[in-house]
C-alpha positions in Angstrom: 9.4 -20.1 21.4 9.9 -19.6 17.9 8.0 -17.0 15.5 5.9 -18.2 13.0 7.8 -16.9 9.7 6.8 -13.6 8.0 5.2 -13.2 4.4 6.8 -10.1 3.1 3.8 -9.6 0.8 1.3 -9.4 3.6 3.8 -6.8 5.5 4.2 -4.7 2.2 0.2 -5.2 2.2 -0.2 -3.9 5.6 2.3 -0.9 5.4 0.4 -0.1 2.1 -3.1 0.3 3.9 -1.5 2.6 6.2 0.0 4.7 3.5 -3.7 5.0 1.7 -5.3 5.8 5.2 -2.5 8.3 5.8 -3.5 9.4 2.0 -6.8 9.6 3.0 -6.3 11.4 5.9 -3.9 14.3 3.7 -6.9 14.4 1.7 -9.3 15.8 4.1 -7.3 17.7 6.5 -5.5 19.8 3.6 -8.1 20.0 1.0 -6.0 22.3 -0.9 -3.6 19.1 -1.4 -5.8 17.0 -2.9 -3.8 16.4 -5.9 -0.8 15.4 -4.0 -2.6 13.2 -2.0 -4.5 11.8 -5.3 -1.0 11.6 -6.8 0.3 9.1 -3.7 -2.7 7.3 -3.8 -2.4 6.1 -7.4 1.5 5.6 -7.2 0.4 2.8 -3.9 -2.1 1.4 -6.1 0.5 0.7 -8.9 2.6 -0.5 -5.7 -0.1 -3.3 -5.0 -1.0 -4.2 -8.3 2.9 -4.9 -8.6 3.1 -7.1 -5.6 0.0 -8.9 -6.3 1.2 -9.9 -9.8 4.4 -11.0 -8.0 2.7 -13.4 -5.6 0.8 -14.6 -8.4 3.6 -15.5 -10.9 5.5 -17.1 -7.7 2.6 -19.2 -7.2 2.4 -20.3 -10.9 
């Protein structure tokens, strides 16, 4: 049985929402890191805005 074929955008999505919960997580259970955490946060946001223009511009 073959596997359906993989959207690397969805995968870079998913591991993405890990890394923010993982953020999230850093956040709360260090509370003296908060900036570090804050810092990793914004630098996966820039990630997704990145990917989503990407699969945008493909689809144009």
């Amino acid at each position: 049985m073959q596997k359906p074929p993989r959207d690397p955008i969805k995968e870079v999505l998913m591991y993405a929402i890990v890394a923010a919960g993982m953020c999230l997580a850093m956040l709360v259970l260090t509370r003296g890191k908060w900036l570090t955490a804050l810092l990793i946060a914004v630098w996966i946001g820039f990630v997704l805005l990145r990917f989503k223009r990407s699969a945008s511009n493909k689809k144009n």
